[in-house]
C-alpha positions as CSV (number, residue, x, y, z in Angstrom):
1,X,94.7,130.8,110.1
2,X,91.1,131.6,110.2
3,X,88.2,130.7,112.2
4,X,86.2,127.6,110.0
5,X,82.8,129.2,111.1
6,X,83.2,132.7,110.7
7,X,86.6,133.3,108.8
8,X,88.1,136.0,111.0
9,X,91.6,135.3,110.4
10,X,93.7,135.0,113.7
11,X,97.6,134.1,114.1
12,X,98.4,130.7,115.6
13,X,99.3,132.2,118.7
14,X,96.8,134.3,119.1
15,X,94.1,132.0,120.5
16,X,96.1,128.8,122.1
17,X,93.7,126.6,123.9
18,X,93.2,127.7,127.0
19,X,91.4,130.8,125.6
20,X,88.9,129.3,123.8
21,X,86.2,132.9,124.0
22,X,88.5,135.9,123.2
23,X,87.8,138.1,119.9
24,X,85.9,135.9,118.0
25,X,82.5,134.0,118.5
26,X,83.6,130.9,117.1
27,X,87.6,130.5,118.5
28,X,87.1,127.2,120.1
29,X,86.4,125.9,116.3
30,X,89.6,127.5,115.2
31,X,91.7,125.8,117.7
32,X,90.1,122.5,116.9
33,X,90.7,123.3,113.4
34,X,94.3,123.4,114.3
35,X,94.7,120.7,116.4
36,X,92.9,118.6,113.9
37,X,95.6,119.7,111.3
38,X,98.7,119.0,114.2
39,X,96.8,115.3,114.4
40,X,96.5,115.0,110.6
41,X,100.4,115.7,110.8
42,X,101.1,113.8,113.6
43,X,98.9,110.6,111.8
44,X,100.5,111.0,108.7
45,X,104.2,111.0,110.5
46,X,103.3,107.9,111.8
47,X,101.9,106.5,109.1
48,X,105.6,107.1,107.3
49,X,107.7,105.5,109.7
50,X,105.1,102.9,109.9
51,X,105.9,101.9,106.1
52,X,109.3,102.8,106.7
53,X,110.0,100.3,109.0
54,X,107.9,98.2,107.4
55,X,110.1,98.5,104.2
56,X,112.9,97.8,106.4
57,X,111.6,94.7,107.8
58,X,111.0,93.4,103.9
59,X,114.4,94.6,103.1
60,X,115.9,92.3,106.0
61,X,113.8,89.4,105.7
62,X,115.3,89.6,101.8
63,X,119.1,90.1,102.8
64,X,118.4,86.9,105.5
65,X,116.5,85.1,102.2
66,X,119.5,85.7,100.3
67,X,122.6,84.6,103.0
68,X,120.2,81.5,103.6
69,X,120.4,81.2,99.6
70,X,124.2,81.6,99.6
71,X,124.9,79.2,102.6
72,X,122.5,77.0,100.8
73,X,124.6,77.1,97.5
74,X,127.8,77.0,99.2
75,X,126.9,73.5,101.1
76,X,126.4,71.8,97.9
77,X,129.3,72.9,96.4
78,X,131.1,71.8,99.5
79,X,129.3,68.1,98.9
80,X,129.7,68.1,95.1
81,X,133.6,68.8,96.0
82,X,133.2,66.0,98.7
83,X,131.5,63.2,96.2
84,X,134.2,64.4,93.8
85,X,137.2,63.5,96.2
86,X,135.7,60.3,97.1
87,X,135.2,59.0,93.5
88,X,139.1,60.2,92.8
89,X,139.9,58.3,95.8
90,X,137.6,54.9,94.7
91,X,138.9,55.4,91.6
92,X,142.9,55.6,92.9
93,X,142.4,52.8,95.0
94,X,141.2,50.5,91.9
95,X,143.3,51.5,89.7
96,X,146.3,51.4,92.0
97,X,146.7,47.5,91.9
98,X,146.5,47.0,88.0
């Protein structure tokens, strides 16, 4: 890693923080520079799980879309079966006298 003002390239843990005025004249910018890059990484983690979850969510709200689908279907099937057992029972009871 190297300073962004003067270049002098220095190891990560070299220069943490706290010593923001040893060997170099800009160090304080390097550490910025790195924690600027830790944010970056930190952002961009969020930003993944963000659409992650958000994915997830879409994904869930699809699957419920689809059972509601499926009971939906399955209740007309279950009324079609009903109208068809009353009409064979209409028709019985007519046809039962004759």
């Amino acid at each position: 890693m190297a300073c962004i003002m003067c270049g002098k390239k220095k190891l990560p843990n070299e220069f943490p923080p706290s010593t923001v005025t040893i060997q170099c004249s800009h160090p304080i910018l390097c550490c910025f520079r790195r924690e600027r890059e830790r944010e970056r990484e930190r952002e961009r983690g969020e930003r993944e799980r963000e659409r992650e979850r958000r994915e997830r969510e879409r994904e869930r709200e699809r699957e419920r879309e689809r059972e509601r689908e499926e009971r939906e279907r399955e209740r007309e099937r279950e009324r079609e079966r009903e109208r068809e057992r009353e009409s064979y029972y209409i028709y019985n009871r007519v046809h039962r006298f004759e």
